[in-house]
C-alpha positions in Angstrom: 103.0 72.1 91.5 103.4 72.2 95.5 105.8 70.1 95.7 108.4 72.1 93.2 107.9 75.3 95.1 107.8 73.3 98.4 111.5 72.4 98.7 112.4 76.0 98.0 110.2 77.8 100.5 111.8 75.3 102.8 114.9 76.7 102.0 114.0 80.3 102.1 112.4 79.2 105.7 115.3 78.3 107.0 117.2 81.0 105.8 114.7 83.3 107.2 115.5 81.9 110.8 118.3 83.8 110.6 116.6 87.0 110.6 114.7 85.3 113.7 118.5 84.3 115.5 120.0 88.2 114.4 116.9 89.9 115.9 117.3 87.6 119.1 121.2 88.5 119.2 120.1 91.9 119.6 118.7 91.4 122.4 120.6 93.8 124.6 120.3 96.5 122.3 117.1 96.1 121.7 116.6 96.4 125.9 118.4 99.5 125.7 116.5 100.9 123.4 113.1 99.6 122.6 111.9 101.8 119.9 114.5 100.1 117.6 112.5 97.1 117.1 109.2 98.9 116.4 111.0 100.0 112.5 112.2 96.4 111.6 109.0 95.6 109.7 109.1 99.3 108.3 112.7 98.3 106.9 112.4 95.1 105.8 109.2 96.1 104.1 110.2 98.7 102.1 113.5 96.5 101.4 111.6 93.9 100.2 109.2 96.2 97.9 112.4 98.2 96.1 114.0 94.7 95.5 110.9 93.5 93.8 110.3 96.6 91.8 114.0 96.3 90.7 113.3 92.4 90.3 110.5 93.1 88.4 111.8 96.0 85.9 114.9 93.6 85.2 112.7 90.3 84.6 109.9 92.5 82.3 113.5 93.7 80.4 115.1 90.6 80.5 111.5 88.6 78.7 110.7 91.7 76.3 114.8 92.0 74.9 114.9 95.6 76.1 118.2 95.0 78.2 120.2 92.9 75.2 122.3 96.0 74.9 123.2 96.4 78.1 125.6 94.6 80.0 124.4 93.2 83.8 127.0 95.4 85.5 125.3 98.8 83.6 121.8 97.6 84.7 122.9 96.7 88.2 124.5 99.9 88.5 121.4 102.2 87.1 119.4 100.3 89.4 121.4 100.9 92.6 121.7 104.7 91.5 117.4 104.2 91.7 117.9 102.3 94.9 120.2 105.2 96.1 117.6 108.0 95.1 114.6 105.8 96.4 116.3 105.5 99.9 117.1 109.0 100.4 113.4 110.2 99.6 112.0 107.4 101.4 115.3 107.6 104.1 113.8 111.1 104.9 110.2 110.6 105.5 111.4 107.4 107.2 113.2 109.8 109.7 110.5 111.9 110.3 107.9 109.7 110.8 110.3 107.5 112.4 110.9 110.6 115.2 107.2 111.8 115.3 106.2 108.2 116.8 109.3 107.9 118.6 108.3 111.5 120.5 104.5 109.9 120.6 103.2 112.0 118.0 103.5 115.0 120.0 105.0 118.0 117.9 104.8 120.4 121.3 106.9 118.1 123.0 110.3 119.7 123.3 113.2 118.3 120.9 115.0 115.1 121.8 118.5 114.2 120.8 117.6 110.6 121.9 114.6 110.5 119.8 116.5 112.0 116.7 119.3 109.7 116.9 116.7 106.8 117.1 115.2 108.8 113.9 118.1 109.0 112.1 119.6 105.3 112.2 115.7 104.4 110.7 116.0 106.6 107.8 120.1 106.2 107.5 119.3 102.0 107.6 116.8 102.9 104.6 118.6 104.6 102.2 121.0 101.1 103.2 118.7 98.9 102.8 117.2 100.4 99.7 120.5 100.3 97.7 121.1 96.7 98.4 117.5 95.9 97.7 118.0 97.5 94.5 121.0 95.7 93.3 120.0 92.4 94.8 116.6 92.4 93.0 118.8 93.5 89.4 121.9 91.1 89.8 119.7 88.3 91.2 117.4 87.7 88.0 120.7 87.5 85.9 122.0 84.7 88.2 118.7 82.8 88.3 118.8 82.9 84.3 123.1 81.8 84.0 122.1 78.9 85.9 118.9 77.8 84.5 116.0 78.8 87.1 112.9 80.8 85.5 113.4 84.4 87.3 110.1 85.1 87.7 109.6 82.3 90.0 113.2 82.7 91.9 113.9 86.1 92.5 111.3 87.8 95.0 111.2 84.9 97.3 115.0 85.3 97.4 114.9 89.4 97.4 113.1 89.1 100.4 114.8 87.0 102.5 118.3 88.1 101.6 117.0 91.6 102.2 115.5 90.6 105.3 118.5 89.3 106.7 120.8 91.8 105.7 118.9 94.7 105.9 118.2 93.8 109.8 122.1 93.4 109.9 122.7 96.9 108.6 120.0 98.4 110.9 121.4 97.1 114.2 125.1 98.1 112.7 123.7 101.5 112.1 121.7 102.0 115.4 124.8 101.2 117.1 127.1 103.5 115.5 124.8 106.2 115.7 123.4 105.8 119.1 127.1 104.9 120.0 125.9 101.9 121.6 
């Protein structure tokens, strides 16, 4: 049994490093502003969960014949308009919480354009991170089935790592735009 997952979590490992190699290309950003790097396990987090629950409504649909009469495209697309909701209520409690810690949970502390701006690349990478969860965890259990792999076993190992990676991508593409960095 260990030995047929062991090859791809070697895979998924290294693929993982890259998250490791983007975060330490950051570097100088992340200098600049050091609050940045407290969210990345907030993001890829709640990346990761919305790709599973996508993975997971597709798979159930795909095993129980509830999606014959859809096509992948239509199922992809309802689940990134999901991912799009999910990220814009998440994306705003994201931003608040995100300035709340960033200001050190003090609401009599007078308003900062720094802190906001921080605030709003968290919840801005969210809503981001959540649509691309979403359609990664629906199109990836179609691709795991067209080319033979059980998508039960395939998908949420490889939701969360390509979610990972690109979701810390988008962050620091975000952060920069917005904090015109």
């Amino acid at each position: 049994v260990a030995r047929k997952r062991v090859v791809w979590l070697f895979v998924l490992l290294l693929t993982n490093s890259v998250t490791a190699t983007i975060i330490s290309s950051q570097e100088g950003l992340l200098q600049r502003v050091v609050a940045l790097a407290a969210f990345i396990p907030l993001l890829t987090g709640t990346g990761g969960n919305v790709g599973a629950q996508s993975s997971t409504v597709v798979i159930r649909g795909l095993n129980t014949d509830e999606l014959k009469d859809l096509g992948v495209a239509q199922v992809v697309f309802r689940e990134a308009r999901a991912g799009a909701l999910l990220g814009t209520i998440l994306g705003v409690v994201a931003t608040l919480w995100a300035y709340l810690l960033v200001q050190d949970g003090n609401l009599l502390t007078p308003f900062s354009m720094d802190s906001f701006f921080i605030a709003l690349s968290v919840g801005a990478s969210l809503i981001a991170i959540a649509i691309l969860a979403s359609v990664a965890g629906s199109a990836l259990p179609f691709l795991f089935r067209s080319l033979g792999f059980d998508p039960a076993l395939m998908s949420a190992p490889f939701i969360t790592t390509a979610v990972d990676v690109l979701g810390v991508l988008i962050y620091f593409n975000i952060a920069r735009v917005i904090l015109k960095l």
